[in-house]
C-alpha positions in Angstrom: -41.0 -28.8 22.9 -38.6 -27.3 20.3 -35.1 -28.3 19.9 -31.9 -26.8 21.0 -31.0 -23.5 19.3 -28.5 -24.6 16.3 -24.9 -23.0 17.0 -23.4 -22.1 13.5 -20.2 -21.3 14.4 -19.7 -18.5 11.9 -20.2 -15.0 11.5 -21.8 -14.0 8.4 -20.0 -12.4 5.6 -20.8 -10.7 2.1 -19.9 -13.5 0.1 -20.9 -15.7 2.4 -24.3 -14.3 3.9 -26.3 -15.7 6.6 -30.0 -16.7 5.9 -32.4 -14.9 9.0 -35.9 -14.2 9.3 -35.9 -11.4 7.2 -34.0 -12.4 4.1 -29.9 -12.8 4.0 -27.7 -10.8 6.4 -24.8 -9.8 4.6 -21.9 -8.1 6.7 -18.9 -5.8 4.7 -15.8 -6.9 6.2 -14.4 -4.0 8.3 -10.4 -4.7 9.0 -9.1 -3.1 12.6 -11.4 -0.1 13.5 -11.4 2.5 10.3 -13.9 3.5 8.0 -14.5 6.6 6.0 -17.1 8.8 6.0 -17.5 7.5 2.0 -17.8 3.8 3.1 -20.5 4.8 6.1 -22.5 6.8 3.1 -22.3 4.0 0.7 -22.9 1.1 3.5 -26.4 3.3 4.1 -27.3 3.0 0.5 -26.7 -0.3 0.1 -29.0 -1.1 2.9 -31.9 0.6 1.3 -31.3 -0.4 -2.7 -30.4 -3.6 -1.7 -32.0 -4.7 2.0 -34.9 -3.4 4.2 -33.1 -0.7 5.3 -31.6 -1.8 8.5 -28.2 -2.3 10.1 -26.7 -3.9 12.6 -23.7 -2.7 14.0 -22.0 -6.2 16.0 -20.0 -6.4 18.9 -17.3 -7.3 16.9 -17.4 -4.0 15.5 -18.7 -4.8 11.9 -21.8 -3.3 10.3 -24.3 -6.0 8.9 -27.0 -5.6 6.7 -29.9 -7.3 6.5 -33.0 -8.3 4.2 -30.9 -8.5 1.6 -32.3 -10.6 -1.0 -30.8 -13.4 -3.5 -31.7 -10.9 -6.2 -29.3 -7.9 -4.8 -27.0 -10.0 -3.2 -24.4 -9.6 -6.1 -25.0 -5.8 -6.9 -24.4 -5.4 -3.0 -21.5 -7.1 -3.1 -19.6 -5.4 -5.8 -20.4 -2.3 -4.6 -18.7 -3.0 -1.5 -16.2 -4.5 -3.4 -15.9 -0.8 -5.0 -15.1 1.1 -1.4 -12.7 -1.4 -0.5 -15.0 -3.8 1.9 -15.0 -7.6 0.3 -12.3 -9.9 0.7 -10.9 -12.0 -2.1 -13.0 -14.9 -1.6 -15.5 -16.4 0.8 -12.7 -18.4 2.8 -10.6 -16.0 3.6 -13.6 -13.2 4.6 -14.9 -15.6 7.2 -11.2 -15.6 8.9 -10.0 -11.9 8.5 -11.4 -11.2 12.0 -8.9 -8.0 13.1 -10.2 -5.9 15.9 -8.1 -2.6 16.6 -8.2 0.0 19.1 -10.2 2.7 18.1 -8.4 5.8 18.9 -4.5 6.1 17.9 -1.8 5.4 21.2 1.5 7.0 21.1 4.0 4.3 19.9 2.2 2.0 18.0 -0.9 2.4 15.5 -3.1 -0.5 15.7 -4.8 0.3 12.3 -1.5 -0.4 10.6 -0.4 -3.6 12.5 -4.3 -4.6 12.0 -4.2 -4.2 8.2 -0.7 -5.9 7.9 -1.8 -9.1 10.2 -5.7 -9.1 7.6 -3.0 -9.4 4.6 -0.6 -12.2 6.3 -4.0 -14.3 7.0 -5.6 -13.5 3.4 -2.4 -15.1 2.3 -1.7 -18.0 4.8 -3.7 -20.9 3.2 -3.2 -22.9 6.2 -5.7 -20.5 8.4 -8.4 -21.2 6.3 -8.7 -23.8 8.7 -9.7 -21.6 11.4 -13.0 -21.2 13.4 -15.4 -18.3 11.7 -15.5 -16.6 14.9 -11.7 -16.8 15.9 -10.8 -13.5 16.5 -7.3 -11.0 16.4 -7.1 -7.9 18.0 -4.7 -5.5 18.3 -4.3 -2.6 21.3 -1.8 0.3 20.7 -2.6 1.5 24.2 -4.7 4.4 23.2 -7.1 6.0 25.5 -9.9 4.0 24.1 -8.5 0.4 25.5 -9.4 -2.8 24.5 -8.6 -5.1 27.6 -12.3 -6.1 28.7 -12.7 -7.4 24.8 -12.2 -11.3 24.5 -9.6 -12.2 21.4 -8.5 -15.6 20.6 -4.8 -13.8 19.9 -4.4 -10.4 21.2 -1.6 -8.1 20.2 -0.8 -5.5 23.2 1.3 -2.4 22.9 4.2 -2.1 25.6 6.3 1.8 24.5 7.4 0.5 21.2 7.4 -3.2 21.8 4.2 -5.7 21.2 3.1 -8.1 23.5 1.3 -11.4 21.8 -1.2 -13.4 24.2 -4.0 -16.1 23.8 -7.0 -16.3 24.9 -6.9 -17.8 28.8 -3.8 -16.2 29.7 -3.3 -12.7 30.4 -0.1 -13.5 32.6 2.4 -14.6 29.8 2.8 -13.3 26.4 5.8 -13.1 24.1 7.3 -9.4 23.8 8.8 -8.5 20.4 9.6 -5.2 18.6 6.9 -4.0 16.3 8.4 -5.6 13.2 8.0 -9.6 14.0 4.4 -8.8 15.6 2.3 -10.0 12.7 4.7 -13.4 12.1 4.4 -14.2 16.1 0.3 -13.8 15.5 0.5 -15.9 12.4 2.2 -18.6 14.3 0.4 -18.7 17.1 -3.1 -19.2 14.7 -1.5 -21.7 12.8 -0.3 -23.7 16.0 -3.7 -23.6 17.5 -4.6 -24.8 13.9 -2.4 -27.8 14.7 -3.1 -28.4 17.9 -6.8 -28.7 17.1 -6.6 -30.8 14.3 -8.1 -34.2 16.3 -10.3 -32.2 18.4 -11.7 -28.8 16.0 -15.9 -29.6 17.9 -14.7 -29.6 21.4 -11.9 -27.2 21.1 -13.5 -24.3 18.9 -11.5 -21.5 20.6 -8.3 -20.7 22.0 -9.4 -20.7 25.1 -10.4 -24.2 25.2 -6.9 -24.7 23.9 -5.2 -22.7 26.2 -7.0 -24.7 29.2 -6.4 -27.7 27.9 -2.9 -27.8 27.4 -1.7 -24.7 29.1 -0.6 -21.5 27.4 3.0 -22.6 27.6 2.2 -25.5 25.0 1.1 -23.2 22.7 3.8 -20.6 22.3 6.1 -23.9 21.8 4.1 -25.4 19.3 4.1 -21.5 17.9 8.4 -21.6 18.3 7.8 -18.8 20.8 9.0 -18.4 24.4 6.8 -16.6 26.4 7.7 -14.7 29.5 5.5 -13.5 32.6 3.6 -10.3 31.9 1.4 -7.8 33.1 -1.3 -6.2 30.9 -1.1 -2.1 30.3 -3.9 -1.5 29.0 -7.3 -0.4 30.2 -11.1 -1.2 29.2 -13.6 1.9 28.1 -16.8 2.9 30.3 -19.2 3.7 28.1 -19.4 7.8 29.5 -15.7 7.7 27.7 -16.9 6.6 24.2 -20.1 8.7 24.1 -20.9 12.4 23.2 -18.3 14.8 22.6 -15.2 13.8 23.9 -11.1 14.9 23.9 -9.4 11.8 24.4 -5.4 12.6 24.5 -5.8 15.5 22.4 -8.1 13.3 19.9 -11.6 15.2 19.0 -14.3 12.8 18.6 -18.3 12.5 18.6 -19.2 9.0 20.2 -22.9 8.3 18.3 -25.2 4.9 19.7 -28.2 3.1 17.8 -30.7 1.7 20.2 -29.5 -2.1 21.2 -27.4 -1.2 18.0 -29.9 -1.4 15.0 -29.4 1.5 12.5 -31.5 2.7 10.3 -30.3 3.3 6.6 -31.9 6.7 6.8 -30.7 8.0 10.1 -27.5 6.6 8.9 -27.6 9.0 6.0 -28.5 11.9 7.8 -25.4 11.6 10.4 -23.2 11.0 7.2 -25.0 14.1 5.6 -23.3 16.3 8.8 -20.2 14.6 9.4 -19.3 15.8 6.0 -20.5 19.3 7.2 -18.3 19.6 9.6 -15.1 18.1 8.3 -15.3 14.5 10.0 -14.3 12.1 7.1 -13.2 9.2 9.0 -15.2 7.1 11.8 -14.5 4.1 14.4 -16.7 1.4 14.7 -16.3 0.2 18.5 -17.2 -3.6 20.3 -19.3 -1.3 22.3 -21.9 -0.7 19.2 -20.8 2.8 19.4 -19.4 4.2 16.4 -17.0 7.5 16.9 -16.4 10.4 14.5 -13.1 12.0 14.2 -13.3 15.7 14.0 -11.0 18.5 13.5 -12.3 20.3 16.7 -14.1 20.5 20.3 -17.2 22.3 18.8 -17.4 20.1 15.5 -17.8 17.6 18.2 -20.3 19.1 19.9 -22.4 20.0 16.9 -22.4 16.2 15.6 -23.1 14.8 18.9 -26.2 17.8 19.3 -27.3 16.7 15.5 -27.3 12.6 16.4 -29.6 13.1 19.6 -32.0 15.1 17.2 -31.5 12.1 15.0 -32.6 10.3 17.5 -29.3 7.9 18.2 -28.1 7.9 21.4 -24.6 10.5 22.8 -25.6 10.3 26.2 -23.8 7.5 28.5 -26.7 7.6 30.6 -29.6 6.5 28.4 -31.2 3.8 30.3 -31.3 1.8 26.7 -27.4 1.4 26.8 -28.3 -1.2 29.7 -30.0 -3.1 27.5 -28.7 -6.3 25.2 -31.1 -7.6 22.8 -30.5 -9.9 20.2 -32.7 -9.5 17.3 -35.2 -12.2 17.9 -38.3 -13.1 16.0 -39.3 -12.8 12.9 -35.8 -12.0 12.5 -34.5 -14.9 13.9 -35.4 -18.1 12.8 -34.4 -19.3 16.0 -35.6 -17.4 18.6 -38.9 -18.1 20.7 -40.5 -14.8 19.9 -39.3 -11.0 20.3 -37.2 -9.7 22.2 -37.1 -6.0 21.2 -41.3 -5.5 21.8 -40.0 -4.8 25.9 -37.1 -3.4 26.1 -37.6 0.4 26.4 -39.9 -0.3 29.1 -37.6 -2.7 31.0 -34.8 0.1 30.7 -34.9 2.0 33.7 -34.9 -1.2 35.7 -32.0 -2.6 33.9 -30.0 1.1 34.7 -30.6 0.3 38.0 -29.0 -3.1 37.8 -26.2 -2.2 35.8 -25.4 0.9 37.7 -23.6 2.0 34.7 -23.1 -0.9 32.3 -25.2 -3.5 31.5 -28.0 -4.5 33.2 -30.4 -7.1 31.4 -30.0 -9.5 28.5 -33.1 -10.1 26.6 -32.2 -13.1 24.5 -34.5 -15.1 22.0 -32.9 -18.4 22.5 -30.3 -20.0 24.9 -27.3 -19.3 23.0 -27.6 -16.1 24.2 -25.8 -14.4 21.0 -26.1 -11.2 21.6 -24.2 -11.4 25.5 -21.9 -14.4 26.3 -20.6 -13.2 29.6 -23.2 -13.6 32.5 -25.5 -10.3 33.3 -27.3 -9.1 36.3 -30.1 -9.9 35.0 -30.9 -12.1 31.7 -34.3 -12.9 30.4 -35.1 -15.8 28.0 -38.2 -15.7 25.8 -40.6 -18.4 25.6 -43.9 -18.7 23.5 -45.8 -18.1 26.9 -43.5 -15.1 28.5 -40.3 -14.9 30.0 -37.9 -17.4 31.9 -35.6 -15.1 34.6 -32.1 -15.2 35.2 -30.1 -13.5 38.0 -26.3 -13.1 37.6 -26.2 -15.6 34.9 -26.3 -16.1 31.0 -29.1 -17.3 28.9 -28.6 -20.4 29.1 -28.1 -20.6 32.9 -30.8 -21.9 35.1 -33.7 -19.6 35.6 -34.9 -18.2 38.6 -38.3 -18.0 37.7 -39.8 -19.7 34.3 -43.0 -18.2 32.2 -43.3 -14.5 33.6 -45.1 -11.7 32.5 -44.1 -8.5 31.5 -45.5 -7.7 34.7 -44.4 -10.4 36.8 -40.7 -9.6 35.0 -41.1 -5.8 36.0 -42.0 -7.0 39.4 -39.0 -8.9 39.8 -36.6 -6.8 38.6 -37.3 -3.5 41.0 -37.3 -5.9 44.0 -33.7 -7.1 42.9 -32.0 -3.4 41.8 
């Protein structure tokens, strides 16, 4: 029997990489949503002069590379320190955690109020004492909303004021102008910080916090009154984050990895015609999507044409976008075995159960990394084939234990 799956708590950085299967997996810390077309390139390089090649773009938004060895850890380092993507030290790079809309609303630009909030946090000594994966994000109300992604604090546009929330509570937030934003977010982590302080293993999260005490307690350890609210923004269907798109006058080529592993090379290439047509400045997205900004509809349309010939995915209806995998074994030293080995084949079956988002989470373990909320269908590998889960996560009780590919296959058409 092996033991239960060892919950690190922590997102890896680059000066604090996380050992995997295939060497250390070192992540440049990405503030908000921007990068430029000269950080993509140089993030490509790395990968291959330093790693195997491969990168992992997270659901957080933030490229990872991996197979990075002890040897090039420090060259890779300094040369993201060179295009602007290290943090000062290790402690504050595992909490800078900003999330920011990807496309720019009308009042408020989240990129800004994201890069102001990383500073007041690199600065804060006091939230070093946050969780690795506690998480800010920031929502200017663009067409490209943020509301389905989960945030420890969240920062909401509302016209030219910002709402503050935690995690728990979308029904009261505190409403300030722009200006006293980043203070109310500060206080808020550092009263969670407090809160905590006797109880950091059972409450890792905000949430836990938040249903603990109530989300009252926690604007008044914060000095805050909150007041009742009601969210404006909106999530993204994939179909709106894919392709060539126009979104509120914004030009943009929405380009996918299969299950979100990039490689250096096809990396290079899109960078090679992005700078062909005039598109120096990308999004990362939660939805392991990454978006080019262009100056036009048909610079779009070109980029989106060149990535499918890539191979990367612009349609929204690629069966693979219904898909989660984790990266499993040999890559994990966790997981039970591979979880990537099936999933093309499962695909069209996990369309059909997503009808339109996700559909099946292959995970290699039951901490189910890769997909915390429950899916329609979840599979769990084991040394001798699959556990099945309906409507559950991967750690849920299985419907059926030990499948086949076959038997899995089997299962899944009768359901969708």
């Amino acid at each position: 029997m092996r033991s239960a799956p060892e919950i690190k708590g922590w997102c890896p950085g680059a000066l604090a990489p996380m050992e995997s299967g295939d060497g250390l997996l070192m992540r440049a810390k990405i503030i908000g949503s921007r990068l430029t077309l000269r950080q993509l390139r140089e993030i490509a390089a790395i990968a291959t002069d330093c790693g195997n090649g491969l990168i992992d773009l997270s659901q957080r938004a933030q490229l990872q590379m991996r197979g990075v060895s002890p040897a090039t850890s420090h060259e890779a380092q300094q040369r993201l320190k060179a295009i602007g993507l290290l943090a000062a030290d290790a402690a504050a790079e595992s909490v800078m955690n900003v999330m920011a809309s990807p496309i720019r609303g009308r009042d408020i630009d989240a990129n800004e109020i994201a890069s102001q909030l990383a500073r007041a946090i690199e600065q804060d000594q006091a939230l070093r004492a946050l969780p690795g994966k506690f998480l800010f994000l920031v929502d200017d109300g663009g067409p490209l909303g943020l509301a389905d992604i989960e945030a420890d604090v969240r920062l909401e546009a509302k016209g030219e004021e910002i709402a503050i929330l935690v995690a728990g509570a979308r029904d009261i937030a505190v409403v300030l102008p722009a200006s006293e934003a980043v203070g109310a977010a500060i206080a808020l982590a550092r009263a969670f910080v407090s809160l905590r302080a006797e109880r950091r293993f059972e409450w890792r999260r905000m949430r836990a916090v938040t249903q603990a005490l109530g989300a009252p307690a926690i604007f008044g350890a914060a000095g805050l009154e909150a007041e009742a609210y009601r969210t404006l923004t909106t999530a993204t269907p994939i179909d709106r984050a894919l392709g060539a798109q126009n979104a509120g006058g914004a030009f943009f080529a929405g380009v996918a990895a299969p299950f979100g592993r990039w490689r250096a090379e096809d990396m290079a290439r899109l960078a090679e015609t992005l700078g062909q047509e005039g598109a120096e400045e990308l999004r990362p997205t939660p939805w392991r999507a990454m978006l080019a900004l262009t100056p036009s509809a048909q610079s779009a349309g070109r980029i989106a044409e060149a990535a499918q010939q890539i191979g990367l995915i612009v349609d929204p209806k690629d069966a693979r976008l219904a898909v989660v995998a984790c990266p499993g074994a040999p890559e994990c030293p966790q997981a039970h075995g591979p979880t990537r080995t099936d999933a093309e084949r499962l695909a069209p079956l996990a369309a059909r159960l997503g009808a339109g988002a996700v559909g099946l989470h292959i995970s290699g373990c039951a901490k189910g990394c890769a997909m915390l909320s429950p899916a329609p269908a979840a599979l769990l590998v084991r040394e001798g084939g699959y556990d099945l889960i309906f409507d559950g996560r991967a750690d849920a009780k299985p419907f059926a234990v030990n499948l086949s590919l076959a038997e899995v296959e089997q299962a899944l058409a009768a359901r969708s």
